[in-house]
TORKOL-4160 file (C-alpha; in steps of 0.2 Angstrom, whole numbers, padded with zeros to 4 digits, m for minus):
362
<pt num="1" X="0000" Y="0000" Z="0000"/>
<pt num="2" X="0016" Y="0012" Z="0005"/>
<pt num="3" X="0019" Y="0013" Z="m0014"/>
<pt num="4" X="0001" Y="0015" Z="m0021"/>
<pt num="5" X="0001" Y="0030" Z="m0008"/>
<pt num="6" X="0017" Y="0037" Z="m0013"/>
<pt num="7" X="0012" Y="0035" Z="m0032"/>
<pt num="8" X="m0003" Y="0045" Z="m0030"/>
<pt num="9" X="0001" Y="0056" Z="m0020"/>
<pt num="10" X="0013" Y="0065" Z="m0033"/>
<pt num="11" X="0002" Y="0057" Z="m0048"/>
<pt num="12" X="m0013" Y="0068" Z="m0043"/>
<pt num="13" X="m0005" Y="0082" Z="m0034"/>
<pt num="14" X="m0010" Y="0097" Z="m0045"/>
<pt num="15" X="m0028" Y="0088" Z="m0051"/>
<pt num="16" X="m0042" Y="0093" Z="m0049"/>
<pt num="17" X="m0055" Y="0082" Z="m0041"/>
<pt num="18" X="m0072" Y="0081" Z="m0049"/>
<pt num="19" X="m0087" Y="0075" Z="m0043"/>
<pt num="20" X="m0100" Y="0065" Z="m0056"/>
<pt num="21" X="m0116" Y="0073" Z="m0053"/>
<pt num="22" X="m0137" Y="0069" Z="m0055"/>
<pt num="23" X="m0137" Y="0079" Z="m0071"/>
<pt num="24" X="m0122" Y="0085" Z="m0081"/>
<pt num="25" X="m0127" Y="0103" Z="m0074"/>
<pt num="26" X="m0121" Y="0096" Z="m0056"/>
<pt num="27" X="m0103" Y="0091" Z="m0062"/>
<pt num="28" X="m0095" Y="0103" Z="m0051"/>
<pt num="29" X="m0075" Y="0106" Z="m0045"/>
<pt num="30" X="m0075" Y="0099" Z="m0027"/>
<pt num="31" X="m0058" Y="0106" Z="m0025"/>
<pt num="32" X="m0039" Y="0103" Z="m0028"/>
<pt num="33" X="m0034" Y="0086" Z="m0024"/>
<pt num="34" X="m0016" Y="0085" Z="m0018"/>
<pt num="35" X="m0016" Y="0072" Z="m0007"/>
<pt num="36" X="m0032" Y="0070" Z="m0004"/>
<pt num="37" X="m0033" Y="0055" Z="m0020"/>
<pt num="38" X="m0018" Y="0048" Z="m0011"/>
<pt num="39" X="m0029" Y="0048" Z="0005"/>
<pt num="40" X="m0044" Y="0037" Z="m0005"/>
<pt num="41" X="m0031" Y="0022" Z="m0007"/>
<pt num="42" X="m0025" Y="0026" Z="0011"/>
<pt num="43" X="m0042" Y="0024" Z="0017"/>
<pt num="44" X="m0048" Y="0006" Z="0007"/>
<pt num="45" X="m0034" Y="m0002" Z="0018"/>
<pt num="46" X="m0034" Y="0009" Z="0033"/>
<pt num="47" X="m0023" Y="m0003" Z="0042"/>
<pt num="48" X="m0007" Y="0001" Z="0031"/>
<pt num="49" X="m0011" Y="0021" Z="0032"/>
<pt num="50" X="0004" Y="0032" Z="0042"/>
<pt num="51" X="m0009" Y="0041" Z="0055"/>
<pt num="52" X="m0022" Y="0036" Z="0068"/>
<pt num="53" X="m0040" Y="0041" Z="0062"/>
<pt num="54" X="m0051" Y="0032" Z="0075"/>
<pt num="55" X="m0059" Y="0049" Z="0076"/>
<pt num="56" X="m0061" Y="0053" Z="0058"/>
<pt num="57" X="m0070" Y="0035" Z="0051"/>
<pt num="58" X="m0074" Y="0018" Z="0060"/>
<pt num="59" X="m0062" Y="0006" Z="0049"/>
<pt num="60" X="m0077" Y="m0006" Z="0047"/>
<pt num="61" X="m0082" Y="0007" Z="0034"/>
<pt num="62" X="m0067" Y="0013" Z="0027"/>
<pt num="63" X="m0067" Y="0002" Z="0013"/>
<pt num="64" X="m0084" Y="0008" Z="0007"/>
<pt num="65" X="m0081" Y="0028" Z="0009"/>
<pt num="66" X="m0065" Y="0025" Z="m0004"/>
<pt num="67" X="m0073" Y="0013" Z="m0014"/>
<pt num="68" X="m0089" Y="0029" Z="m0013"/>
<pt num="69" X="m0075" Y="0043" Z="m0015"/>
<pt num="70" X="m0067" Y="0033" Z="m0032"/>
<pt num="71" X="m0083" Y="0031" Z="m0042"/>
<pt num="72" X="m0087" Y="0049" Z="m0036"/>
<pt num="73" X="m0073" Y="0056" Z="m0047"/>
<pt num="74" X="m0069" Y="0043" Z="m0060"/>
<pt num="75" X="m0087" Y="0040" Z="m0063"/>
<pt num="76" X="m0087" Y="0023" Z="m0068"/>
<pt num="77" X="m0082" Y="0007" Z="m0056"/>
<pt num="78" X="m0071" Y="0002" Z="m0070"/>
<pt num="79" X="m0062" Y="0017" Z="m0071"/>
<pt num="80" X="m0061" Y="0018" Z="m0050"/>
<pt num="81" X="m0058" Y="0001" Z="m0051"/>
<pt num="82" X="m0041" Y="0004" Z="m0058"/>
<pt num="83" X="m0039" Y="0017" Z="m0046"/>
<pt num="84" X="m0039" Y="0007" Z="m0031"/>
<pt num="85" X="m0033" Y="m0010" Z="m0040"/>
<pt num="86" X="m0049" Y="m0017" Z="m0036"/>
<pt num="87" X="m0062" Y="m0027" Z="m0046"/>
<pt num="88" X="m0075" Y="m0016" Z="m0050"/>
<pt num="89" X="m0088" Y="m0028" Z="m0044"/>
<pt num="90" X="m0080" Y="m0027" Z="m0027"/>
<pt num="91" X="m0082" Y="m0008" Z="m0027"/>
<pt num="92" X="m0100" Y="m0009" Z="m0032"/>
<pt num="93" X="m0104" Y="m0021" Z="m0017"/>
<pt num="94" X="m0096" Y="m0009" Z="m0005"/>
<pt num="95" X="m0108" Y="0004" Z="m0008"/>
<pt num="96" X="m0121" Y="m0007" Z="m0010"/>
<pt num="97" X="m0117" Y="m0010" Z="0010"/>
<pt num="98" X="m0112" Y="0008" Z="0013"/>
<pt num="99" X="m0132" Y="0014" Z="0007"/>
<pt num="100" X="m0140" Y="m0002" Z="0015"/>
<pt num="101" X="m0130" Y="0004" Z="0030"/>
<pt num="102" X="m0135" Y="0023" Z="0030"/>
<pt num="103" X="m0151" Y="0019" Z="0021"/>
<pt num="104" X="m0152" Y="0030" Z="0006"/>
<pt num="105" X="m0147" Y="0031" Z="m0012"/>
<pt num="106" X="m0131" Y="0036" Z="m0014"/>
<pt num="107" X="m0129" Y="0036" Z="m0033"/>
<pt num="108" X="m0139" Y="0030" Z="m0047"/>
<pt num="109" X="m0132" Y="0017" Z="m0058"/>
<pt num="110" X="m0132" Y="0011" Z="m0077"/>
<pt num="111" X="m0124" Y="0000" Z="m0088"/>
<pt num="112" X="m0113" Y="0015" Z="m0094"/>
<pt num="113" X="m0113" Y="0029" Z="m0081"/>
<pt num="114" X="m0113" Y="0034" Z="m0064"/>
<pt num="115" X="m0122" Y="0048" Z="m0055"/>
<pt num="116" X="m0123" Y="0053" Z="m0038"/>
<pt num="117" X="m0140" Y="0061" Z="m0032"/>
<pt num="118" X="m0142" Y="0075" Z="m0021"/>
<pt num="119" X="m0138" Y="0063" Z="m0005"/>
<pt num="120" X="m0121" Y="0055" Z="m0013"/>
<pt num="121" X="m0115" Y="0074" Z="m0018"/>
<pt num="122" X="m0116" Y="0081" Z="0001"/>
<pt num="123" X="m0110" Y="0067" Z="0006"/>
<pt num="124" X="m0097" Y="0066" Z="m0005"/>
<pt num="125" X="m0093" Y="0085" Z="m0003"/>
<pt num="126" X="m0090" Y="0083" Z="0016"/>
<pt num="127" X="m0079" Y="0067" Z="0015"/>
<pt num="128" X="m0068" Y="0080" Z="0004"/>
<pt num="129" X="m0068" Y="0090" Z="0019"/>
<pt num="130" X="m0062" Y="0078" Z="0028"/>
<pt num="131" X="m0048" Y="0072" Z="0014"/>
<pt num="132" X="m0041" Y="0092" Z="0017"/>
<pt num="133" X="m0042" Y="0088" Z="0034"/>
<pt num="134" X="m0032" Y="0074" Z="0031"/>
<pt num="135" X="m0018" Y="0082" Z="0021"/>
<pt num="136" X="m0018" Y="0095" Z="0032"/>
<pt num="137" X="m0013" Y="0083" Z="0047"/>
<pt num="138" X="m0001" Y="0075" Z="0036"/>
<pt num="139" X="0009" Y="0092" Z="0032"/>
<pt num="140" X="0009" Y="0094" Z="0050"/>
<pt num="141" X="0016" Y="0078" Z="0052"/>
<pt num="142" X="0028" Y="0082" Z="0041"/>
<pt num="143" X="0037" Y="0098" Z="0047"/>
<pt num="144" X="0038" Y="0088" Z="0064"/>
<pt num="145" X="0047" Y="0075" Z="0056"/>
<pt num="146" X="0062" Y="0084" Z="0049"/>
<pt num="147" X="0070" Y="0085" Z="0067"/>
<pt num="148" X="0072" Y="0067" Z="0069"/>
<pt num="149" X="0089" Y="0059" Z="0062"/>
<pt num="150" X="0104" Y="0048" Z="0064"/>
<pt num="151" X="0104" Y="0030" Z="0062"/>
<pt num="152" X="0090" Y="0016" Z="0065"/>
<pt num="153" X="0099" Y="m0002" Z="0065"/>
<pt num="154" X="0086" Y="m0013" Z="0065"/>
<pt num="155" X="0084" Y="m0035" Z="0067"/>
<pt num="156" X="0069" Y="m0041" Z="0056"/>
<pt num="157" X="0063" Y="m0059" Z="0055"/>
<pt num="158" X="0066" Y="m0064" Z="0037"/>
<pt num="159" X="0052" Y="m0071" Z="0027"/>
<pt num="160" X="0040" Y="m0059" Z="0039"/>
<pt num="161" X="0049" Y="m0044" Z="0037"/>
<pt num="162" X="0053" Y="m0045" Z="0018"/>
<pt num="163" X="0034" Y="m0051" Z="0015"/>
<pt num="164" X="0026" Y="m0037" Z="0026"/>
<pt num="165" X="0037" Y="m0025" Z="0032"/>
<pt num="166" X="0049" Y="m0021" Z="0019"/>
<pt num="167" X="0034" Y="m0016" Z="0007"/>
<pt num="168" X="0032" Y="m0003" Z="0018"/>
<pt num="169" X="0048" Y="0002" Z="0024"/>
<pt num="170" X="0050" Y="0018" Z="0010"/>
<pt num="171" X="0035" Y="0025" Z="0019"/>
<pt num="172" X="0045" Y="0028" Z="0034"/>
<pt num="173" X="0060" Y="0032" Z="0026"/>
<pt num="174" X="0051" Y="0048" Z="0017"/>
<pt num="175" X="0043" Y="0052" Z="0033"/>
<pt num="176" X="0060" Y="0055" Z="0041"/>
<pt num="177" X="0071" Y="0057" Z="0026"/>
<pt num="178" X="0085" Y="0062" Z="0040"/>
<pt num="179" X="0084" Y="0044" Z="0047"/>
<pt num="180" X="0097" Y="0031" Z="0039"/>
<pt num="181" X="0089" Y="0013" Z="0040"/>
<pt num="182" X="0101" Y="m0001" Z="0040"/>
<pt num="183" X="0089" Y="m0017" Z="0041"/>
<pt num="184" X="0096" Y="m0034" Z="0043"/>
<pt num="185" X="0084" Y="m0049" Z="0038"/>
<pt num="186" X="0089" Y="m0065" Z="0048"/>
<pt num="187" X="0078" Y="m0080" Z="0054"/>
<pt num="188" X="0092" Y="m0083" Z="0067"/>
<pt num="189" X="0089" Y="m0079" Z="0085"/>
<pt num="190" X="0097" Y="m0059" Z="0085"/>
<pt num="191" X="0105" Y="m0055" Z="0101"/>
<pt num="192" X="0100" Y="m0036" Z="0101"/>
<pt num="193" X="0113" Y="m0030" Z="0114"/>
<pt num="194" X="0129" Y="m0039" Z="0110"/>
<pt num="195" X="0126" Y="m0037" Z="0090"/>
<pt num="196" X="0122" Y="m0019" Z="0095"/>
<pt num="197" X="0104" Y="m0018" Z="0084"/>
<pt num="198" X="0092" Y="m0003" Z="0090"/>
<pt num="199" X="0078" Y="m0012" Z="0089"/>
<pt num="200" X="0070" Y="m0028" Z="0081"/>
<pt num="201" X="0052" Y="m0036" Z="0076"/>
<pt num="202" X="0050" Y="m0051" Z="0086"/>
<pt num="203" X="0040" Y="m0066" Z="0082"/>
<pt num="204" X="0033" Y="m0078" Z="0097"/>
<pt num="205" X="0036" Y="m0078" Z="0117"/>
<pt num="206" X="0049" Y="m0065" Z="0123"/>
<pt num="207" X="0062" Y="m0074" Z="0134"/>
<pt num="208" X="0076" Y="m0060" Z="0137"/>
<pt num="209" X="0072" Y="m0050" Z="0150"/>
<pt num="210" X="0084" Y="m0035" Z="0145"/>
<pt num="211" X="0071" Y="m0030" Z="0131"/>
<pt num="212" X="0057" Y="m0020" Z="0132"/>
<pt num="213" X="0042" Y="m0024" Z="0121"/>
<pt num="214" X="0027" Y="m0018" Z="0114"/>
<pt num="215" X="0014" Y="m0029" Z="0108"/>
<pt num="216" X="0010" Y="m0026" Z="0089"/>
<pt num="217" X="m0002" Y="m0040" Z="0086"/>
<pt num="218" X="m0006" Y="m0060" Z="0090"/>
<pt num="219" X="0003" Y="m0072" Z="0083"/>
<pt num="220" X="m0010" Y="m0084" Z="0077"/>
<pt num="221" X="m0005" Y="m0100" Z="0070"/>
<pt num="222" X="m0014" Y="m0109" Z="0059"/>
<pt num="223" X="m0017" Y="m0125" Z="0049"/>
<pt num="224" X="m0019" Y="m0124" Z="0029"/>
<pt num="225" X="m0017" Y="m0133" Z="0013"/>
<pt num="226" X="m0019" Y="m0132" Z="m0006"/>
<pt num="227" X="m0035" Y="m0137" Z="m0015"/>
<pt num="228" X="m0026" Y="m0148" Z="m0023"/>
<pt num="229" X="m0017" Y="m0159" Z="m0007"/>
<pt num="230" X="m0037" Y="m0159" Z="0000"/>
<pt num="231" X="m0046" Y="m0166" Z="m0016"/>
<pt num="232" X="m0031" Y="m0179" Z="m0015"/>
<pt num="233" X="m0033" Y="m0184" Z="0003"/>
<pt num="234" X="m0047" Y="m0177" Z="0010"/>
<pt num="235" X="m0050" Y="m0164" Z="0027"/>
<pt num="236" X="m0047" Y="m0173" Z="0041"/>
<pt num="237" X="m0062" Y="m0172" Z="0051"/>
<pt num="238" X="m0054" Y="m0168" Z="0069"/>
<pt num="239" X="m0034" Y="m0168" Z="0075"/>
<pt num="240" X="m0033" Y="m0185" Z="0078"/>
<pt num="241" X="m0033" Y="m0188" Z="0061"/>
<pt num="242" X="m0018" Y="m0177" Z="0058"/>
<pt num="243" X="m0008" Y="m0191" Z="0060"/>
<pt num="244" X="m0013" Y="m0199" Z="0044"/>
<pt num="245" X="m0009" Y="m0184" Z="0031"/>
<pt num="246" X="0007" Y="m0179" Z="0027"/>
<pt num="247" X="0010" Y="m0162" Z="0039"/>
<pt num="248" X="0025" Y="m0151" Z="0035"/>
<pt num="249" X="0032" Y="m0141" Z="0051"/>
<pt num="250" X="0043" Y="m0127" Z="0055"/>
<pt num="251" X="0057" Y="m0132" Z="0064"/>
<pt num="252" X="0066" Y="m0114" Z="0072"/>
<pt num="253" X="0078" Y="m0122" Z="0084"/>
<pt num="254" X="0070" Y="m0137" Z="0089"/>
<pt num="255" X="0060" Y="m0151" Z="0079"/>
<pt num="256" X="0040" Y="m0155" Z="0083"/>
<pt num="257" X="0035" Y="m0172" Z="0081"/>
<pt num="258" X="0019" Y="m0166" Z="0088"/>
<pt num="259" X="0005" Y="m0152" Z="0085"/>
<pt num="260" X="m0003" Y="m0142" Z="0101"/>
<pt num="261" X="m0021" Y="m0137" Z="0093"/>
<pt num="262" X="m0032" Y="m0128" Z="0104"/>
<pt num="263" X="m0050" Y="m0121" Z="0101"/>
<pt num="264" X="m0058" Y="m0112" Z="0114"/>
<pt num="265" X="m0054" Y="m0123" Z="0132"/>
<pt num="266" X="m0053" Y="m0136" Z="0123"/>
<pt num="267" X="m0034" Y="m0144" Z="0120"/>
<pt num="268" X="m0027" Y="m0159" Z="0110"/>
<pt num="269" X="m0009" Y="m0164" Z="0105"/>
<pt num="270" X="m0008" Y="m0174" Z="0092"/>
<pt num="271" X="0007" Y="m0181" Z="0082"/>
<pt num="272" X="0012" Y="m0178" Z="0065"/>
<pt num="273" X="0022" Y="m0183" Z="0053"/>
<pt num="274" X="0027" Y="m0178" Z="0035"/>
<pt num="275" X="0039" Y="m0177" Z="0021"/>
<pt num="276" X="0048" Y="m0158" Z="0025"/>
<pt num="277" X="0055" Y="m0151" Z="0040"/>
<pt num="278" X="0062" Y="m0134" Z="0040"/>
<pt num="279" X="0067" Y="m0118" Z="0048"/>
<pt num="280" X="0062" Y="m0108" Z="0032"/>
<pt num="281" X="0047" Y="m0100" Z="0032"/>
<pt num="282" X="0048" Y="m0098" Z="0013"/>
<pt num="283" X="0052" Y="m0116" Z="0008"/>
<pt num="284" X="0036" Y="m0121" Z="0020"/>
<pt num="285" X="0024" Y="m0111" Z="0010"/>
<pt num="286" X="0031" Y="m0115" Z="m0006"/>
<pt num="287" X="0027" Y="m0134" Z="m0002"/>
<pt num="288" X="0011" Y="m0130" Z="0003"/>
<pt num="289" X="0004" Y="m0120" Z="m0010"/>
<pt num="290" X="0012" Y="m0135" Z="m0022"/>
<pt num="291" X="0002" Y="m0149" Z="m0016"/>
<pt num="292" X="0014" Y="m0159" Z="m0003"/>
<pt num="293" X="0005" Y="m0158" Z="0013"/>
<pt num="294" X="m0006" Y="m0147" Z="0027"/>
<pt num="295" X="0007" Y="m0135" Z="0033"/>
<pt num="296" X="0005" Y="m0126" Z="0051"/>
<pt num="297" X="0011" Y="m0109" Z="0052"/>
<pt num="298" X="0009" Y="m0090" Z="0055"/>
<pt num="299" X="m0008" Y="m0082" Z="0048"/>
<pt num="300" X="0006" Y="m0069" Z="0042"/>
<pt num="301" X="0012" Y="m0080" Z="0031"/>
<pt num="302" X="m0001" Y="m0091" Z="0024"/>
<pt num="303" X="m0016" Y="m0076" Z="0023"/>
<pt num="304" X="m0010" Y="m0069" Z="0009"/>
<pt num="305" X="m0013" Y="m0086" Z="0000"/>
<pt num="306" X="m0029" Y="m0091" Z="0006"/>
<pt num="307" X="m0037" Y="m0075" Z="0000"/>
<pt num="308" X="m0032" Y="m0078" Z="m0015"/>
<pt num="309" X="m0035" Y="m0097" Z="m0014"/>
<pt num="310" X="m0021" Y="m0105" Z="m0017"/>
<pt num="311" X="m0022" Y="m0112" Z="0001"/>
<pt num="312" X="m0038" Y="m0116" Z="0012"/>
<pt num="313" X="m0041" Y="m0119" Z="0031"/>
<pt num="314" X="m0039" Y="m0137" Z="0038"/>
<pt num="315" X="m0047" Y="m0137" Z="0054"/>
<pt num="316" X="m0052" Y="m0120" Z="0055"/>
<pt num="317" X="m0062" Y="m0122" Z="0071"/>
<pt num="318" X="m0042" Y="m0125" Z="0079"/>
<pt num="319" X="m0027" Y="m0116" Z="0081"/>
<pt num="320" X="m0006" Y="m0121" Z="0087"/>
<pt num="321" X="m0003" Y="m0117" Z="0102"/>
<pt num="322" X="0008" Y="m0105" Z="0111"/>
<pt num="323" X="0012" Y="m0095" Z="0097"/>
<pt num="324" X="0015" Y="m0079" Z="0106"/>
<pt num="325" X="0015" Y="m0063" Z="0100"/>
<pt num="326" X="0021" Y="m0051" Z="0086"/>
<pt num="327" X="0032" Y="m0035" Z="0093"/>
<pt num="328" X="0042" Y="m0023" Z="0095"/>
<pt num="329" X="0058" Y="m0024" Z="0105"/>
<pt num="330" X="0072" Y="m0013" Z="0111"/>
<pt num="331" X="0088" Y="m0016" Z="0124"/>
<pt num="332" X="0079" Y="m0009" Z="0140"/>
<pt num="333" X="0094" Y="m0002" Z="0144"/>
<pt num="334" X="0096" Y="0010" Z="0132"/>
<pt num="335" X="0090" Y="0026" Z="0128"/>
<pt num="336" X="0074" Y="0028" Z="0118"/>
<pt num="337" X="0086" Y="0037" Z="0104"/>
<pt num="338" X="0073" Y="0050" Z="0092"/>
<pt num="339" X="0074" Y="0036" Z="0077"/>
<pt num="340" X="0069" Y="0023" Z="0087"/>
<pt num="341" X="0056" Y="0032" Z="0095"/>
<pt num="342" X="0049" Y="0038" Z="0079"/>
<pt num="343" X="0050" Y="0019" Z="0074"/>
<pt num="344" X="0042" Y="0013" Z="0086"/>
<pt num="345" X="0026" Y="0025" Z="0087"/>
<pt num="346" X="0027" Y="0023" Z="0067"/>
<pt num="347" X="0025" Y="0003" Z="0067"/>
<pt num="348" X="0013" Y="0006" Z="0080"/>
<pt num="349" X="0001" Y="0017" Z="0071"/>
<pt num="350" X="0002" Y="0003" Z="0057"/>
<pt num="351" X="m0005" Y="m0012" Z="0068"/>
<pt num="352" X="m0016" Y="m0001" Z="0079"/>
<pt num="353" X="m0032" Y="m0006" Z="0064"/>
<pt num="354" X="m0025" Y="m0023" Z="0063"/>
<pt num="355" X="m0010" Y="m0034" Z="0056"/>
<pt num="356" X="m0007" Y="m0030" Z="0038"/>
<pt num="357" X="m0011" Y="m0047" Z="0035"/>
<pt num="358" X="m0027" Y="m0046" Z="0039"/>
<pt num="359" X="m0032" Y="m0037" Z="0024"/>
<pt num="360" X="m0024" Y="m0045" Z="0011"/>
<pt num="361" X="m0025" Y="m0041" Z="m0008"/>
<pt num="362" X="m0035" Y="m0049" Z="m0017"/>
């Protein structure tokens, strides 16, 4: 999402924004767009946006307003639809629950055209307010940013951070252009304090006591497999019968001959066997999405897939145990340095609405 933003955002920064109205008599200029069409992308996955606008729109909706906001200028789903990089069909569905939701016509369709009536220009006139609003907040933002510098050195976990925060890295980078990011990616066990790192994403239970953390989000783990494997073999009906598909586990820094599922109080280890043990995250997924076996890992990593269904859920009713959580870590002995502390409030305000993996692309 970082780069759709950043695209945008100097794409549309001297256009003006139209609004498609009843008649062709109502087409009026709303207003200059600068970062306001930047803010419409920002606002269909609020999750990845830079700021916190809890007071601004409930995220339950945020995906219709931009979806309302996109037909509103391009006036067509299709065109909006390229817009957002969404399929025009799921635009037209998200105002379809945005009107059921407010319970009035927003706009009036036909095969060929769009037109908003006198409801869907209002409101489309004061979200606009609020898109300045936006753009104001981020120029503020801004101008705070420039006095934070020096250097950020930070420990990643590797398939997790290339998949989800590298993406996104830029967008910090450009907020604090004074900042110098040096970003190691490593699956290894980093020993923040001795290697001398600032700061690291942690994945799972937190055993050093000379780090502080801040929780970022759950680390759910999950149990999935391709369409394929399952038309083969079959779901297994419960975890018992686990132990007769071919399961291909994460090994970190032990092996797991057996899988802890939970679901709600209830508990049950079961053991597993299969045809791949690995401590590659990567290598895991890549055997999955083929067709070898029903894979247990992170939602982080196996999300993205199942949207797009080249994985399903087996036993979706259960989860692995003791995964942990995702965080944010820094030596507790150290001072809170102005990178790290920009850093920190940054990743923050980008799992505050949820994981990133929650909304996936589709």
């Amino acid at each position: 999402m970082c780069s759709n933003y950043l695209h945008l955002s100097s794409l549309m920064h001297e256009s003006d924004f139209l609004i498609i109205g009843a008649t062709k008599g109502h087409r009026e200029t709303v207003g200059r767009v600068d970062h306001e069409i930047s803010a419409i992308a920002i606002l269909f996955n609020l999750s990845y946006g830079p700021m916190e606008y809890d007071n601004i729109f409930d995220n339950r909706h945020s995906d219709e307003i931009a979806a309302f906001l996109a037909v509103a200028k391009q006036g067509s789903f299709v065109a909006a639809g390229k817009l957002l990089n969404r399929h025009p069909t799921v635009l037209s569905k998200r105002i379809a629950a945005m009107e059921a939701r407010l319970g009035v016509r927003l706009m009036e369709r036909s095969t060929r055209h769009v037109r908003l009536t006198q409801v869907g220009l209002d409101m489309a006139s004061r979200l606009q307010m609020a898109m300045a609003m936006i753009s104001d907040a981020e120029r503020q933002a801004a101008s705070e940013s420039a006095d934070v510098r020096g250097i950020l050195r930070l420990a990643l976990p590797a398939s997790m951070g290339r998949r989800w925060i590298a993406p996104i890295l830029p967008e910090f980078m450009e907020t604090y252009p004074a900042v110098k990011v040096v970003a190691e990616f490593d699956e290894r066990f980093v020993d923040l304090i001795r290697e001398g790192f600032d700061a690291a994403i942690r994945i799972g239970e937190l055993a050093d006591s000379r780090l502080v953390a801040k929780k970022l989000s759950t680390h759910r783990r999950i149990l999935g497999a391709a369409p394929s494997y399952v038309k083969r073999r079959g779901h297994p009906a419960g975890p018992a019968e686990l132990i007769n598909h071919n399961c291909l586990r994460f090994s970190g820094f032990t092996s797991f001959p057996e899988w802890k599922l939970v679901r709600g109080e209830e508990r049950h280890t079961c053991p597993v066997d299969g045809s791949l043990t690995t401590n590659d995250s990567d290598t895991l997924l890549a055997a999955a999405v083929s067709g070898t076996g029903i894979v247990g890992a992170g939602e982080w990593l196996m999300n993205q897939d199942i949207s797009q269904g080249r994985l399903v859920r087996v036993l979706p009713d259960w989860e692995l145990d003791s995964a942990g959580d995702i965080s944010f870590v820094r030596p507790s002995a150290k001072y809170e340095a102005a990178p790290v502390s920009a850093f920190k409030s940054w990743i923050e305000s980008r799992f505050r609405h949820g994981a990133p993996w929650d909304f996936p692309l589709r």
